[in-house]
Backbone as CSV, one residue per row, in Angstrom:
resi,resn,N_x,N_y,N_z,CA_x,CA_y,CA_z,C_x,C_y,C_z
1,UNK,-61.243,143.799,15.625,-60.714,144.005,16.945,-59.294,143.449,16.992
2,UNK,-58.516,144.182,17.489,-56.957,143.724,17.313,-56.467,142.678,18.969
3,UNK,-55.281,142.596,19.216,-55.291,141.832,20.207,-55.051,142.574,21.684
4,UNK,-55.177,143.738,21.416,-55.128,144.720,22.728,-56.702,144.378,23.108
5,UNK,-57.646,144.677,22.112,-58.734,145.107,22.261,-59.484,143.661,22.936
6,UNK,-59.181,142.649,22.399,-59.547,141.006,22.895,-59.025,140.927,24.836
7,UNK,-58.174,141.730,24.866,-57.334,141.730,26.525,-58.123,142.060,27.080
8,UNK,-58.709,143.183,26.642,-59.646,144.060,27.536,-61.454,143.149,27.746
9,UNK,-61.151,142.209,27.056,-62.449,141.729,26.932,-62.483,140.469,28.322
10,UNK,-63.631,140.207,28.914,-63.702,139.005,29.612,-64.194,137.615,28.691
11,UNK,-63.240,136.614,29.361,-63.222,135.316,28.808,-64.861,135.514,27.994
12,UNK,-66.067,135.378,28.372,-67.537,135.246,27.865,-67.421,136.410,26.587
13,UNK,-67.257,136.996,26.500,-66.787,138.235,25.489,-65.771,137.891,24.105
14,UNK,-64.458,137.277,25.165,-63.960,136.764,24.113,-64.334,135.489,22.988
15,UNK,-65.237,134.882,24.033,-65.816,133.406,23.216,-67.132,133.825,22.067
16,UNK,-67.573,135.276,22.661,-68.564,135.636,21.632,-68.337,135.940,20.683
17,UNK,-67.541,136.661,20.867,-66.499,138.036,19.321,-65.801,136.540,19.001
18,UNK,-64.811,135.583,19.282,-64.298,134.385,18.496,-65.588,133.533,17.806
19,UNK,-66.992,133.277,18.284,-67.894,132.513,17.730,-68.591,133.058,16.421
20,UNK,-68.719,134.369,16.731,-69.184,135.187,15.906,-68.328,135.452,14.550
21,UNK,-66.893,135.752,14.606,-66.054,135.771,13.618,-66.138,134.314,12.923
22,UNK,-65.892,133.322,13.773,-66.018,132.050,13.002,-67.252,132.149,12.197
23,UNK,-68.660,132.357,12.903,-69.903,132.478,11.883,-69.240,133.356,10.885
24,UNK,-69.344,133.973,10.750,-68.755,135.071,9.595,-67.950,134.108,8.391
25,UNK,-67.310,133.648,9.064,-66.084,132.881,8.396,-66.966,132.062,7.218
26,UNK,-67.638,131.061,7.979,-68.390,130.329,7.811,-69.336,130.774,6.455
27,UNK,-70.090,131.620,7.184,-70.910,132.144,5.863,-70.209,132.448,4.605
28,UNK,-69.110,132.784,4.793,-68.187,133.301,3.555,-67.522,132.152,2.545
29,UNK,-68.005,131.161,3.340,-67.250,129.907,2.876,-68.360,129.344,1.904
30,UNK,-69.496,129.469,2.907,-71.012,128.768,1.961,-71.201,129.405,0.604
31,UNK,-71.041,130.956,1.026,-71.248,132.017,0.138,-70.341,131.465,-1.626
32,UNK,-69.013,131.429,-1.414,-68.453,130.637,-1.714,-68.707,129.680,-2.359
33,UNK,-68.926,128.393,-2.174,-69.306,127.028,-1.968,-70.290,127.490,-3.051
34,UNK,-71.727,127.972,-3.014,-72.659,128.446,-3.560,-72.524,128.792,-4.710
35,UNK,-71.487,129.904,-4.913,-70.957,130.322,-6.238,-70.595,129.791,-7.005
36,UNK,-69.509,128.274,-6.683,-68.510,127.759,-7.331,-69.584,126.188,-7.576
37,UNK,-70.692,125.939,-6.926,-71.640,125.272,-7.248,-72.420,125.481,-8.486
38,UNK,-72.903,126.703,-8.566,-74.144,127.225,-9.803,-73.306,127.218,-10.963
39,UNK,-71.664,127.920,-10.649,-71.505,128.469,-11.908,-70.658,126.709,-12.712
40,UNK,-70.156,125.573,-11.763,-69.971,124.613,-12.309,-71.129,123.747,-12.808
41,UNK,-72.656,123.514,-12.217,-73.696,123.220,-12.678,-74.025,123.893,-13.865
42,UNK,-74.248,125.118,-13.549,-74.196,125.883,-14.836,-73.514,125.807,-16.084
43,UNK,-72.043,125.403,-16.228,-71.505,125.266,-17.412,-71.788,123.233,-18.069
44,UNK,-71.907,123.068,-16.932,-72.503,121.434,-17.327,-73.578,121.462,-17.821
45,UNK,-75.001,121.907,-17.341,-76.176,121.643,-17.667,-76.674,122.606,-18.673
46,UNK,-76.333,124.050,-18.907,-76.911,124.740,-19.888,-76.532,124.682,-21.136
47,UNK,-77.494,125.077,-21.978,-77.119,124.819,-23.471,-76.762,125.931,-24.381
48,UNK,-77.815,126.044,-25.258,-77.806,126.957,-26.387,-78.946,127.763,-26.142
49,UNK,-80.182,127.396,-25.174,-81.760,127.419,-25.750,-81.957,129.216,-25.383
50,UNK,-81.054,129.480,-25.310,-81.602,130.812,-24.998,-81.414,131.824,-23.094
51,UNK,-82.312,132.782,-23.393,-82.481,133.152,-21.967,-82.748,132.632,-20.928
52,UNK,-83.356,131.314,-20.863,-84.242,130.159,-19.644,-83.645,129.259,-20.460
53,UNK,-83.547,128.184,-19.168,-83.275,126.781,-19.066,-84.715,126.107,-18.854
54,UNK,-84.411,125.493,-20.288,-85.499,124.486,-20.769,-85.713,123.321,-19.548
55,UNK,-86.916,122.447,-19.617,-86.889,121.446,-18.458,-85.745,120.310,-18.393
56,UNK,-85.164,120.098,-19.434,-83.989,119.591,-19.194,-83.096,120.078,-18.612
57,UNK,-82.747,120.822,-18.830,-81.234,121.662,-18.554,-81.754,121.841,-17.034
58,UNK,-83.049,122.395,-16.351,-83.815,122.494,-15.189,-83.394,121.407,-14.386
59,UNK,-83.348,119.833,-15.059,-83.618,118.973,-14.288,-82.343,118.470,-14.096
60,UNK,-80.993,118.886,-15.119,-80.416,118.557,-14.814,-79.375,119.417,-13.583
61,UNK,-79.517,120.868,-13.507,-79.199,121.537,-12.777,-79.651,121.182,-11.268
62,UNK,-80.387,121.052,-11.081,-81.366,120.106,-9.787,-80.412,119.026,-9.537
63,UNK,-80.414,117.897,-10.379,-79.865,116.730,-9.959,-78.091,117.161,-9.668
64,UNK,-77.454,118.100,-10.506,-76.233,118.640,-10.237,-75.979,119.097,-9.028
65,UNK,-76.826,119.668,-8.341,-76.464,120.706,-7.208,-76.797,119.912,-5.895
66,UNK,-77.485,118.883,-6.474,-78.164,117.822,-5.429,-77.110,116.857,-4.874
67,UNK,-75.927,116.615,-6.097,-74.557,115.422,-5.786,-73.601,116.529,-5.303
68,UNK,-73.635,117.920,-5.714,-72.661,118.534,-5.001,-72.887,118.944,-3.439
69,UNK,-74.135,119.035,-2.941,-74.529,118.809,-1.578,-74.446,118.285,-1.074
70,UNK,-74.803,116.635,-1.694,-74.478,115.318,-0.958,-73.212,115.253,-0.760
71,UNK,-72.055,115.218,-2.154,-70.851,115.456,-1.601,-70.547,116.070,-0.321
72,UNK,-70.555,117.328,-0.631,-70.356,118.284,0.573,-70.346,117.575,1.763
73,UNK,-71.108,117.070,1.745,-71.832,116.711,3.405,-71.271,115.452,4.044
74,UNK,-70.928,114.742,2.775,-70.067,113.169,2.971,-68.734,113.811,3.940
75,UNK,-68.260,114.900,2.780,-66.918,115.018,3.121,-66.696,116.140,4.836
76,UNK,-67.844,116.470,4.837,-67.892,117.215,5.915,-67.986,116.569,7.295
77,UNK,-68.626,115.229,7.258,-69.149,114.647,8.438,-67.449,113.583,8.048
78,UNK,-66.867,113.161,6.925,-65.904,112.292,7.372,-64.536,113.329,8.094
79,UNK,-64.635,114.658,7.959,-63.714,115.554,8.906,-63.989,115.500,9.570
80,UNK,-65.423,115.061,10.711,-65.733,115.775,11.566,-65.968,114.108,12.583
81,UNK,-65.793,113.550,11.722,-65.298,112.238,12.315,-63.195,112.112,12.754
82,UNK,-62.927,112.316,11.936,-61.363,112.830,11.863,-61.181,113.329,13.239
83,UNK,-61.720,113.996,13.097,-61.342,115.222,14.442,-61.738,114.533,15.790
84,UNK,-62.965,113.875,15.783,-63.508,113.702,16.901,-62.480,112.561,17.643
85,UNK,-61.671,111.724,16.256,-61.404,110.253,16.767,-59.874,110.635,17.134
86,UNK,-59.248,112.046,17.014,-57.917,112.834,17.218,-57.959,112.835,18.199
């Protein structure tokens, strides 16, 4: 929707189509996030063994994706502290 098309909209309209794009946004980011998670776990934890990841490589992929979440989330709530104290 361009910015003619947002004019024509009422304020409740506009906050939907803006909430909604942000979701969008959002998902694209996780989507993202997700990708750049597996495929860095992935080059850490897998080996040689073949087609499947043996219970090691299993356990360590687990514990990998587990500190990149936690990360995530550290750094997400100390922005969201940032902002609040702005």
């Amino acid at each position: 929707m361009d910015a003619a098309g947002l004019e024509q909209l009422t304020p409740q309209q506009r906050q939907a189509v803006m909430q909604q794009a942000q979701q969008e946004a959002n998902q694209q980011i996780m989507q993202q996030m997700m990708e750049k998670m597996t495929e860095a776990c992935f080059r850490k934890c897998a080996g040689t063994s073949g087609d499947k990841l043996d219970s090691r490589e299993q356990a360590c992929m687990a514990s990998c994706q587990d500190r990149y979440l936690d990360t995530r989330q550290q750094v997400q709530d100390a922005l969201q502290k940032r902002q609040t104290m702005s």
